[in-house]
MARTIDO-797927 format. One line per 8 residues: for each residue z, x, y of N, C-alpha, C. Coordinates in nm, 3 decimals. Each point is the difference from the previous one (the first is absolute). Layout:
BEGIN
Z,X,Y,Z,X,Y,Z,X,Y; ... $
! end
This chain:
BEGIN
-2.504,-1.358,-0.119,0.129,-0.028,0.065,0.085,-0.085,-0.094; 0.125,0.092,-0.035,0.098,-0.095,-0.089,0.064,-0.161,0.093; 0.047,-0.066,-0.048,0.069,-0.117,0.025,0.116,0.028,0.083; 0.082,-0.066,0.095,0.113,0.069,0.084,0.127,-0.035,-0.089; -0.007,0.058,-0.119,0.153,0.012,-0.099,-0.019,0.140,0.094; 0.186,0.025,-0.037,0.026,0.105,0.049,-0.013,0.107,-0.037; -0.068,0.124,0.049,-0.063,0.120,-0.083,0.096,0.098,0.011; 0.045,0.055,-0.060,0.081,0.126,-0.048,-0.050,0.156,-0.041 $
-0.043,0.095,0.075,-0.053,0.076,-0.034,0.118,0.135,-0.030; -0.020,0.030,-0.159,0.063,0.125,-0.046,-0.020,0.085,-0.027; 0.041,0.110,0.011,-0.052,0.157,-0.035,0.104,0.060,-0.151; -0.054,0.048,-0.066,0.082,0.085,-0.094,0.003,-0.139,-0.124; -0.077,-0.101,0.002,0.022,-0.090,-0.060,-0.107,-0.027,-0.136; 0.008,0.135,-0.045,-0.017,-0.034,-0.126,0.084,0.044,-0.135; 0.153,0.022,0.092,0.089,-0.029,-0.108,0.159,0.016,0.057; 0.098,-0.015,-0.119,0.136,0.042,0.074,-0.003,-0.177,0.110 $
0.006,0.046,0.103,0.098,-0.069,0.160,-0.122,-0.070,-0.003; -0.084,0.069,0.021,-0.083,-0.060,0.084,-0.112,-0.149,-0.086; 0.001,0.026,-0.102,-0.034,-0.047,-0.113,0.080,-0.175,0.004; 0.140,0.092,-0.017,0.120,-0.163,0.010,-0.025,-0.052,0.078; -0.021,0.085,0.143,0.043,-0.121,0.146,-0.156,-0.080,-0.016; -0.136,0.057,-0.030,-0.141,-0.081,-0.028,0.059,-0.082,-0.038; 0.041,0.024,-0.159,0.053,-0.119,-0.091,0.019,-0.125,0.091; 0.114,0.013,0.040,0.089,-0.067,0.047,-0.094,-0.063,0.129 $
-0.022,0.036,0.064,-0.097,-0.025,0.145,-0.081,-0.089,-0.065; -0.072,0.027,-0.078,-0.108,-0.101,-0.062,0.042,-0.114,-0.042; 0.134,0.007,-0.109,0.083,-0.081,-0.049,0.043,-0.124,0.119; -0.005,0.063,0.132,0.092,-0.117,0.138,-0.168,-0.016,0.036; -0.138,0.016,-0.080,-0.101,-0.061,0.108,-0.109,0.083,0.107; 0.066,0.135,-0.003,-0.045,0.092,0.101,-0.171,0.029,-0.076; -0.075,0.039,0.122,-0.111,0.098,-0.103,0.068,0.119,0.048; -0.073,0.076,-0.098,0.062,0.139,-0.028,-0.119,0.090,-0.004 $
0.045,0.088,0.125,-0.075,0.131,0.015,0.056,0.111,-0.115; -0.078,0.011,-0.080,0.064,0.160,-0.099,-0.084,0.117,0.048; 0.143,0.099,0.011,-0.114,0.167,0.041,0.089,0.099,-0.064; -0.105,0.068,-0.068,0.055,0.143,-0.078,-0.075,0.102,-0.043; 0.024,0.061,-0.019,-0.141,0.099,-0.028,-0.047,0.001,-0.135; 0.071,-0.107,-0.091,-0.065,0.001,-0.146,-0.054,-0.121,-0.019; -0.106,-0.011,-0.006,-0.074,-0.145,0.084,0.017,-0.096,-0.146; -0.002,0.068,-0.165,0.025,-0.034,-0.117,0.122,-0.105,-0.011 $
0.089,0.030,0.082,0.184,0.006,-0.015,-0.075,-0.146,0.069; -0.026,0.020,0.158,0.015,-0.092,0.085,-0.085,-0.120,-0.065; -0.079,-0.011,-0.096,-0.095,-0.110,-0.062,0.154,-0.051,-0.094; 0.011,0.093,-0.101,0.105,-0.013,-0.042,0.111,-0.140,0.021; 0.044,0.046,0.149,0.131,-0.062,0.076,-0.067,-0.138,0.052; -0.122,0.030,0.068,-0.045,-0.160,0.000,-0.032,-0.101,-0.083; -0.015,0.023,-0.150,-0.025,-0.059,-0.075,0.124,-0.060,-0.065; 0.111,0.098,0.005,0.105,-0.080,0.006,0.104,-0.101,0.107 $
-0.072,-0.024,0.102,0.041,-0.082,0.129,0.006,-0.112,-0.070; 0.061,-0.083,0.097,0.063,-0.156,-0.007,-0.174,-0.011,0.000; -0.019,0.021,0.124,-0.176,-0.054,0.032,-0.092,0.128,0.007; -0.056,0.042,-0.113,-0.093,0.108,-0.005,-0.129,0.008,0.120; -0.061,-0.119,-0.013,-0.081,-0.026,0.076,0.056,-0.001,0.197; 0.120,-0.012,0.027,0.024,-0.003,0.097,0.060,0.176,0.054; -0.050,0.078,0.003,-0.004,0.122,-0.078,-0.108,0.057,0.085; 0.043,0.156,0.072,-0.168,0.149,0.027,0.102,0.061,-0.066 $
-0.112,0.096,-0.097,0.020,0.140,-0.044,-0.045,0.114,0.110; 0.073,0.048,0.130,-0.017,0.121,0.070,0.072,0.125,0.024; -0.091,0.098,-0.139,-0.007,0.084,0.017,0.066,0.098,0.076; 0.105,0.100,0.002,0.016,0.067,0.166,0.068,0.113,-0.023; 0.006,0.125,0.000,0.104,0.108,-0.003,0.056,-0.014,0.155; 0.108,-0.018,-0.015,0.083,-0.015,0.134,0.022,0.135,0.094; -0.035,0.178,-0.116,-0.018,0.102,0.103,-0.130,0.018,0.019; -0.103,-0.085,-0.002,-0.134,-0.035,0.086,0.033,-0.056,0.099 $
0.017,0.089,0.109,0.074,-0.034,0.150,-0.131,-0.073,0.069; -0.150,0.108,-0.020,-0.100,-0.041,0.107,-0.058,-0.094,-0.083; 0.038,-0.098,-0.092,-0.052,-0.091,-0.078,0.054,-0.144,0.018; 0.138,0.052,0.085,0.068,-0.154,0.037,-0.040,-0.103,0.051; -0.077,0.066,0.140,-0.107,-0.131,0.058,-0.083,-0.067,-0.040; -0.037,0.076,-0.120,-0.136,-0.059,-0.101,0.025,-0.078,-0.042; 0.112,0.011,-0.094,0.083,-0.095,-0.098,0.052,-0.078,0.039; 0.078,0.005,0.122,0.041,-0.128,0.069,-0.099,-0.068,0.064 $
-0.108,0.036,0.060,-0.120,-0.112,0.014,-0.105,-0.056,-0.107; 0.018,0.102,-0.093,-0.058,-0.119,-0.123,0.110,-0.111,-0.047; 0.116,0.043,-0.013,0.080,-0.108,-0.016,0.015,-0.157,0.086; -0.010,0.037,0.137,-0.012,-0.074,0.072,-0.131,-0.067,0.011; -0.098,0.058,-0.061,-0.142,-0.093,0.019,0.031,-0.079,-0.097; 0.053,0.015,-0.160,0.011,-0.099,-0.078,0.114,-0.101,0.002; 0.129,0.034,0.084,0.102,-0.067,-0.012,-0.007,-0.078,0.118; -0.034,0.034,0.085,-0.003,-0.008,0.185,0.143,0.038,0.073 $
0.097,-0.043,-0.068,0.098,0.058,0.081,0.161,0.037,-0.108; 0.032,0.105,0.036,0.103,0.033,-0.140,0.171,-0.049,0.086; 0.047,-0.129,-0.041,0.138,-0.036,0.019,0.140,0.132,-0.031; -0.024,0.043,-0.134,0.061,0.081,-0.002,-0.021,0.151,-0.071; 0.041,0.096,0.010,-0.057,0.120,-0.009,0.153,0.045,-0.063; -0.003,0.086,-0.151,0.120,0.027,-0.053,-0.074,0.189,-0.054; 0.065,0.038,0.053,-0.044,0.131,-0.017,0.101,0.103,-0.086; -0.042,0.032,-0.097,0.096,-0.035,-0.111,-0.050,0.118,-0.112 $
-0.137,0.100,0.034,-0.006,0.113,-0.074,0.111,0.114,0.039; -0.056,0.109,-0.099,0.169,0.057,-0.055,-0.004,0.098,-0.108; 0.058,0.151,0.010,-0.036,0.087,-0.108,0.207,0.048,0.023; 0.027,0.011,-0.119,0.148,-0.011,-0.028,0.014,0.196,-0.039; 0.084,0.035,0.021,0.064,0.125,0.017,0.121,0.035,-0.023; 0.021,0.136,-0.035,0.124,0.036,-0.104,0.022,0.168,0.029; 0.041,0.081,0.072,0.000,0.114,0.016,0.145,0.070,0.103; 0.018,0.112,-0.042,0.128,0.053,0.097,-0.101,0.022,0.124 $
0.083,0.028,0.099,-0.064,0.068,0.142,-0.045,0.131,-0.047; 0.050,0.098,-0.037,-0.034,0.084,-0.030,-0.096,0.027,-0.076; -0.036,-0.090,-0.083,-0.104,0.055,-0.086,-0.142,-0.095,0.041; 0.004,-0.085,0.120,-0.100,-0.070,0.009,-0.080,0.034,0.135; -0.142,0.092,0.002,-0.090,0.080,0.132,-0.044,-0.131,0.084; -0.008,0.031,0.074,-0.071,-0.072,0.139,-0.112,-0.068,-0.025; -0.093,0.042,-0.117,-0.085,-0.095,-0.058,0.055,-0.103,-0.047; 0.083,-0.035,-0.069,0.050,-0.127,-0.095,0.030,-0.073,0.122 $
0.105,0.053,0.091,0.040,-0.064,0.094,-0.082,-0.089,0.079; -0.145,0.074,0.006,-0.099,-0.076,0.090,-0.046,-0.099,-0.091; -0.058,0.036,-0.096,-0.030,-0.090,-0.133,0.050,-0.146,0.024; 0.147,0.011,-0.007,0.039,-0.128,-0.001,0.067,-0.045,0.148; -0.008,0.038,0.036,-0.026,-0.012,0.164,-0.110,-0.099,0.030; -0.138,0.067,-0.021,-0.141,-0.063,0.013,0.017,-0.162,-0.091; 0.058,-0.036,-0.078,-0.006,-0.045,-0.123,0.104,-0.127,0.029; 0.130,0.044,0.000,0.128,-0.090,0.032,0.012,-0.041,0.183 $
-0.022,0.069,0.074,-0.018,-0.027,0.128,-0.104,-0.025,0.094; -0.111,0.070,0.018,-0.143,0.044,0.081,-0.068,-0.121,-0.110; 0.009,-0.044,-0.110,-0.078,-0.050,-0.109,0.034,-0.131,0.029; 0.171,-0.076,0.018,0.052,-0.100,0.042,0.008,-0.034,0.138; -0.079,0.048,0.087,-0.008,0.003,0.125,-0.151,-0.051,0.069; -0.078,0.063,-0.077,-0.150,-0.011,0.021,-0.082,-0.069,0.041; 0.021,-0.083,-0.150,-0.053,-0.160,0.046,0.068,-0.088,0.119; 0.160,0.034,0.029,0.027,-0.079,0.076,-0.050,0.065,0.160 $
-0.019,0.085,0.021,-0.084,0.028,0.108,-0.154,-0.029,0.013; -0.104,-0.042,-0.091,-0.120,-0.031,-0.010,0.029,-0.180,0.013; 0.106,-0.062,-0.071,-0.051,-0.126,-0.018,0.075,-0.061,0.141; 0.097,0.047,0.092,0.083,-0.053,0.093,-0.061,-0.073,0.106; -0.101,0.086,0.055,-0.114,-0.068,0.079,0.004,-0.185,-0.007; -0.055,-0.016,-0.155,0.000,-0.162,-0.030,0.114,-0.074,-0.039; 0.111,0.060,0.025,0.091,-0.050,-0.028,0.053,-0.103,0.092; 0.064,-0.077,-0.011,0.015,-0.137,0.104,0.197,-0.004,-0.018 $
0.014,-0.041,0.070,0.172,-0.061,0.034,0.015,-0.111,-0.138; 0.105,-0.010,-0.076,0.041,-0.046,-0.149,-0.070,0.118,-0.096; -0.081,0.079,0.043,-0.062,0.093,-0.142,0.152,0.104,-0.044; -0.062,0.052,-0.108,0.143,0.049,-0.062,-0.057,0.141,-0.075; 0.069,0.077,0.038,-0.019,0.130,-0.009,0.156,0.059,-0.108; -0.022,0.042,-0.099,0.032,0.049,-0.118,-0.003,0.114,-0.076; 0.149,0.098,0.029,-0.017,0.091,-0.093,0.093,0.033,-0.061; -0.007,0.108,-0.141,0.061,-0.031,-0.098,0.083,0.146,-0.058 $
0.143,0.022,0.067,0.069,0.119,0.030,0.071,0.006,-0.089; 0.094,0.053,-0.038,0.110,0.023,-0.134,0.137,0.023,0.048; 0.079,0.003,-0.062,0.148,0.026,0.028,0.018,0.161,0.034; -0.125,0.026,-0.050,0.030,0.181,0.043,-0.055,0.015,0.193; -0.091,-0.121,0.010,-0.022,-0.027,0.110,0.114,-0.005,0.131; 0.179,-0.053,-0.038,0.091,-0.021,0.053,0.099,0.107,-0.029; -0.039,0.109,-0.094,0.109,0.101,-0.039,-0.050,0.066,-0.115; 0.041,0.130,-0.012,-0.058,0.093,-0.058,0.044,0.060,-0.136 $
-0.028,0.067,-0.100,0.098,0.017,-0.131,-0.087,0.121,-0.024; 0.027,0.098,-0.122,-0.038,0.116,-0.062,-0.169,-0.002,-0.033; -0.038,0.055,0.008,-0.159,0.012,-0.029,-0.095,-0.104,0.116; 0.024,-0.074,0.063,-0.049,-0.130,0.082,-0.035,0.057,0.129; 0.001,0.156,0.012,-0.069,0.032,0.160,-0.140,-0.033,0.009; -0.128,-0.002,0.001,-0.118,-0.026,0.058,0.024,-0.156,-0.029; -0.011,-0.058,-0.103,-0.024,-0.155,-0.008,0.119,-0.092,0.077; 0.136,0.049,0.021,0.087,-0.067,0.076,-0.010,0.022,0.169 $
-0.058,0.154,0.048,-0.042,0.018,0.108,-0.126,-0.077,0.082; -0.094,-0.023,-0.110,-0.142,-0.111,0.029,0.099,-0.135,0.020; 0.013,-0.040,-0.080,0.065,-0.146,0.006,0.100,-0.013,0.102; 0.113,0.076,0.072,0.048,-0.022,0.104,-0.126,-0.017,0.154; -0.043,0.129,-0.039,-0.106,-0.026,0.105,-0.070,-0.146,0.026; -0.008,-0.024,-0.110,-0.056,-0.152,-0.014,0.058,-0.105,0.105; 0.151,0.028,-0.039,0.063,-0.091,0.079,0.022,-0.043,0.179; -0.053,0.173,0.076,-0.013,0.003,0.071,-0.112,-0.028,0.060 $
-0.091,-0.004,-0.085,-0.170,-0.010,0.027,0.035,-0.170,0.041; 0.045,-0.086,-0.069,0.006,-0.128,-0.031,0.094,-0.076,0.116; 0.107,0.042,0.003,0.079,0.013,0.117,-0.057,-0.023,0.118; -0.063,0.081,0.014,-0.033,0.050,0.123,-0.083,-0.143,0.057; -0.127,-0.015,-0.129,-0.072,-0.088,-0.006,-0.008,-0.122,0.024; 0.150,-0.049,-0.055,0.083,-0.148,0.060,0.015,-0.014,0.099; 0.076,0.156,0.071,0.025,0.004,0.129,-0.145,-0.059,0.149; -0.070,0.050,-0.090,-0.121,0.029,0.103,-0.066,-0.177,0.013 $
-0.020,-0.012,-0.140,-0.091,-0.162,-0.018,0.100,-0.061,-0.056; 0.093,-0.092,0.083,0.083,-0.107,-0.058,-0.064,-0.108,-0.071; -0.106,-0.024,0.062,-0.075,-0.138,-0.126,-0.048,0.029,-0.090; 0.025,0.115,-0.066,-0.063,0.016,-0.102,0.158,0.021,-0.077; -0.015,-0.015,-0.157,0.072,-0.032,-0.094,0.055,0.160,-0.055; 0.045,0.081,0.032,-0.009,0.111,-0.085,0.159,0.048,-0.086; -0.053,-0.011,-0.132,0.121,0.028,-0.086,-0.007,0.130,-0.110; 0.071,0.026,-0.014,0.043,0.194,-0.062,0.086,-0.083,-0.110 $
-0.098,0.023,-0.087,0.111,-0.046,-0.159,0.043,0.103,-0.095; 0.127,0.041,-0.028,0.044,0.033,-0.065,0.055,-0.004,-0.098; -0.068,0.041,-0.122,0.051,-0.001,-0.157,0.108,0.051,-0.032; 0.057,-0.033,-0.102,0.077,0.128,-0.064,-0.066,0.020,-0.147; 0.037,0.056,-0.089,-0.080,-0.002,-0.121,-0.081,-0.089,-0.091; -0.107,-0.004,-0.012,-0.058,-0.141,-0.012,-0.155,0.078,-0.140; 0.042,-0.069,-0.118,-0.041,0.029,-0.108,-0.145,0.003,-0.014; -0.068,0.085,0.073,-0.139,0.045,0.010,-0.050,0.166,-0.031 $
-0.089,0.013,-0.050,-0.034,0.129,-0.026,-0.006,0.099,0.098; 0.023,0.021,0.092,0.000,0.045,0.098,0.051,0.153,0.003; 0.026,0.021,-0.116,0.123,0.170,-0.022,-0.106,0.032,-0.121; -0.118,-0.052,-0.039,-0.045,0.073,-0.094,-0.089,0.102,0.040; -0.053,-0.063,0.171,-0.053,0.083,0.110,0.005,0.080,0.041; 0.213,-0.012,0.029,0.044,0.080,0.120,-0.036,0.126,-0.018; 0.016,0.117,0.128,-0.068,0.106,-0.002,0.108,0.099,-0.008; -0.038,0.141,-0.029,0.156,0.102,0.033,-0.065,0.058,0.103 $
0.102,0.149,0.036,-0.115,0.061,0.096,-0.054,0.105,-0.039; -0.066,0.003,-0.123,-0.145,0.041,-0.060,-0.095,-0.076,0.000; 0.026,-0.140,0.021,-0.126,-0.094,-0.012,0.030,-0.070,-0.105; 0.060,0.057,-0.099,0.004,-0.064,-0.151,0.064,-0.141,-0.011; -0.052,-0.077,-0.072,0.048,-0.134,-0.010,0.158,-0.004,-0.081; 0.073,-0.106,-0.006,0.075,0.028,-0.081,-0.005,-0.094,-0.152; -0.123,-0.083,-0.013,-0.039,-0.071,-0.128,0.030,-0.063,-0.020; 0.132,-0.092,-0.001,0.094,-0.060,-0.063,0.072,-0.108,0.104 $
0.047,-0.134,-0.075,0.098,-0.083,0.110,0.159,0.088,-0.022; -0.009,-0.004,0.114,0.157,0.041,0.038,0.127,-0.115,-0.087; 0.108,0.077,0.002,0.097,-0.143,-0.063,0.017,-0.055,0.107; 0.031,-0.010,0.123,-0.029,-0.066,0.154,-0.076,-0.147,-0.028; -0.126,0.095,-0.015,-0.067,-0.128,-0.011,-0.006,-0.052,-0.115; 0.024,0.014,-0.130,0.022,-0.076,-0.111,0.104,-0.099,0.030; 0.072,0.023,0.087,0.160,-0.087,-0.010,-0.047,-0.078,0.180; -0.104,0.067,0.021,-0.023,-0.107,0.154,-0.032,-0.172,-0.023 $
-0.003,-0.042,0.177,-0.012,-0.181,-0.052,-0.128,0.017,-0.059; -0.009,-0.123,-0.017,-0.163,0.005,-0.050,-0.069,-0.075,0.096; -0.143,0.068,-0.010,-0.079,0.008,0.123,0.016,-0.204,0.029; -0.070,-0.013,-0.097,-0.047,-0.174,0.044,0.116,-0.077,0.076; 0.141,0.042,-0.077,0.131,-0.023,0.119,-0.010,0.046,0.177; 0.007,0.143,-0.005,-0.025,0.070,0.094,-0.088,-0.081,0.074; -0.126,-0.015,-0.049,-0.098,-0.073,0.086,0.021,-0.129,0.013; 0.075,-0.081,-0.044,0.071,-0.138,0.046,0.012,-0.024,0.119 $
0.142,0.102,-0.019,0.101,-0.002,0.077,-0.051,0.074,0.122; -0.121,0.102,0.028,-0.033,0.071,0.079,-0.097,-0.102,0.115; -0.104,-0.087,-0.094,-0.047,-0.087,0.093,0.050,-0.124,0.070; 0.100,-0.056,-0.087,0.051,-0.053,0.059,0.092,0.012,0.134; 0.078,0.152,0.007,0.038,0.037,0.138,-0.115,0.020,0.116; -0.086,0.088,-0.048,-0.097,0.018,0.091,-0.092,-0.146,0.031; -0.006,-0.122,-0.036,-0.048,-0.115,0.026,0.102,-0.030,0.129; 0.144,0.034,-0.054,0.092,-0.041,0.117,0.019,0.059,0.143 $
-0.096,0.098,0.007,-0.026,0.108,0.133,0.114,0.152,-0.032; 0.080,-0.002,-0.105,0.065,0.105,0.020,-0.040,0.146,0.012; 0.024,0.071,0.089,0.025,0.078,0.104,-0.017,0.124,-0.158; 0.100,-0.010,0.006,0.043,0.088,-0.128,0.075,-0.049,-0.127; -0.102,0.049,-0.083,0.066,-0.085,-0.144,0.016,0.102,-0.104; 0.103,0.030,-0.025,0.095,0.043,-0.084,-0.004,-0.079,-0.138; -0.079,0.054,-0.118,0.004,-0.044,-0.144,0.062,0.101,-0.074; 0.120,-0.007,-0.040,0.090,0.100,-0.047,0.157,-0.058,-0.099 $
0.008,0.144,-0.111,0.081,-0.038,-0.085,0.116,-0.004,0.083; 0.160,-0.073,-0.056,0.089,0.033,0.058,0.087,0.168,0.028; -0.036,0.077,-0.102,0.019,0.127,-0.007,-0.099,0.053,0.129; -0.124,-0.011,0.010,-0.108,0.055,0.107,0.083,-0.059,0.128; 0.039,-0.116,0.070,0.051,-0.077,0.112,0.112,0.096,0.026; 0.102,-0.002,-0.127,0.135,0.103,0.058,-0.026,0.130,0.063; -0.110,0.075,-0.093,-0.077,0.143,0.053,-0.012,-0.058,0.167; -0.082,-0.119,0.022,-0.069,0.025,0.098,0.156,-0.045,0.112 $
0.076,-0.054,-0.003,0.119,-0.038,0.076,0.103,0.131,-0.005; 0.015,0.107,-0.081,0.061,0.057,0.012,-0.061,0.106,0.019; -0.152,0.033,0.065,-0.079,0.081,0.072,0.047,-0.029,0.124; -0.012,-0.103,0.063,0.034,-0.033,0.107,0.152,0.012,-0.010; 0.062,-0.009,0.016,0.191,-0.024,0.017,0.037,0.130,-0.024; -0.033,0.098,-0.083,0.045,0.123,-0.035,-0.134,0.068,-0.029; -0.032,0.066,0.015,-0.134,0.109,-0.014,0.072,0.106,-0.083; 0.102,0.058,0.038,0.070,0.128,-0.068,0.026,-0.016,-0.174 $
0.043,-0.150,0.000,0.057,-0.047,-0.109,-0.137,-0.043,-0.086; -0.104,-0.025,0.087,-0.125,-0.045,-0.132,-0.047,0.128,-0.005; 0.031,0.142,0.034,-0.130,0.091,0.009,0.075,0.088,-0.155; 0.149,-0.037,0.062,0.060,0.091,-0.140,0.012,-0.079,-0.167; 0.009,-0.117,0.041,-0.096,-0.080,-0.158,-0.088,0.060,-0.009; -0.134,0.021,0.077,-0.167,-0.022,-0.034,0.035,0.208,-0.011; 0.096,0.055,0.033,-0.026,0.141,-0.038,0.052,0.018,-0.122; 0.047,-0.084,-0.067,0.082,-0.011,-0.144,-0.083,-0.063,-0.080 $
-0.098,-0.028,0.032,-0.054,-0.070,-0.089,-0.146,0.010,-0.031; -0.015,0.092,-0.162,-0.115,0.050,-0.022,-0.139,-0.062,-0.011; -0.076,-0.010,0.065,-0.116,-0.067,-0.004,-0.087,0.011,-0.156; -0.066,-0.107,0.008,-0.026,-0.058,-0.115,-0.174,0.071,-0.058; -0.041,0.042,0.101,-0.142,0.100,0.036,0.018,0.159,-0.041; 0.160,0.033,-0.042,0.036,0.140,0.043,-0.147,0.069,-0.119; -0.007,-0.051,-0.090,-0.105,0.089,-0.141,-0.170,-0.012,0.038; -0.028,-0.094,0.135,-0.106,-0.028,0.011,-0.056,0.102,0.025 $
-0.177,0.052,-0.132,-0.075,0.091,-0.031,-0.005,0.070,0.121; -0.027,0.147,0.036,-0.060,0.012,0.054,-0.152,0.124,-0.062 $
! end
């Protein structure tokens, strides 16, 4: 049984987001739950913590659905009780509608939504009034652009999943954070709809904040209970204000404007 610092348990955190917000979590004191499916990465990320030793390496593919209960009760035998839960795995995507089958779609479906959902249905049970429930959506999450159907469709869903969730358990803490481009590898992943990766950082994310900022500024809102936190360039904010105020007027920008994925292999 760890000490009652506050435990932070993350998924997708052995690199990119999830990696920073550890950082950072550890950095304010927290122990830190790490889970990913590259257990190498996750030794990795703890060794670079504020407090290594204050630190589990667990293991977890997040579309291991009938594996959730497992994982969340081994966690809980060693931690005893998880304060906050940031659910934060994530497979990034790049494809027209047209050219992307019902497989990809589920793919990242299982992955960006059913995957960010999981744990928070296994661990809720022990969850207590002040616990804080955490997940980690995108600006495509609030509005949509060229190639962004399966991964912007998961991530809205998100929002409703989460929503709903506040609605239901007011004492509990639950916040939907939203990025906007944030300088992590995350596009060397992304998928088309062949499956094929696309190799490479996007200029997006070459020119995004940088993560350790991002993750500053990200824990520090979510320390403050916010609801919804919005980490975004000023260019991403206008998108997202003039989604809302005019829809007609952002759809005929985002149809003018050639996506940056268009050569990705297939």
């Amino acid at each position: 049984m760890v000490s009652r610092k506050k435990v932070v348990w993350i998924t997708g955190a052995s690199s990119g987001i999830g990696e920073g917000l550890a950082k950072e979590y550890s950095r304010r004191g927290a122990f830190v739950v790490l889970s990913a499916r590259r257990e190498h990465e996750l030794e990795r990320v703890r060794t670079e913590l504020a407090d290594p030793d204050s630190a589990l390496c667990v293991p977890y593919d997040v579309t291991d659905f009938d594996g959730a209960d497992t994982v969340t009760a081994r966690v809980l035998a060693a931690v005893g009780h998880v304060d906050v839960l940031v659910n934060n795995a994530g497979i990034d995507y790049k494809d027209r509608v047209a050219q992307t089958p019902l497989s990809i779609y589920r793919r990242v479906t299982d992955i960006n939504y059913h995957g960010n959902i999981v744990l928070t249905l296994a661990l809720l049970p022990s969850l207590t009034d002040g616990d804080q429930v955490v997940v980690v959506s995108s600006v495509n999450g609030l509005l949509s652009d060229q190639c962004s159907s399966a991964y912007s469709a998961a991530k809205r869903a998100l929002h409703g999943f989460y929503d709903a969730l506040r609605a239901e358990q007011p004492g509990l803490r639950v916040s939907v954070v939203v990025p906007g481009y944030v300088r992590t590898p995350i596009t060397v992943n992304s998928i088309n709809g062949s499956g094929r990766t696309f190799g490479d950082l996007s200029e997006a994310s070459l020119k995004g904040m940088p993560v350790e900022a991002f993750a500053s500024r990200t824990v520090r809102a979510l320390d403050r209970g916010r609801s919804l936190v919005v980490i975004a360039s000023a260019r991403e904010r206008i998108a997202i204000w003039l989604h809302s105020v005019c829809p007609r007027g952002f759809y005929r920008i985002a149809a003018a404007t050639a996506p940056e994925y268009e050569n990705l292999n297939r």
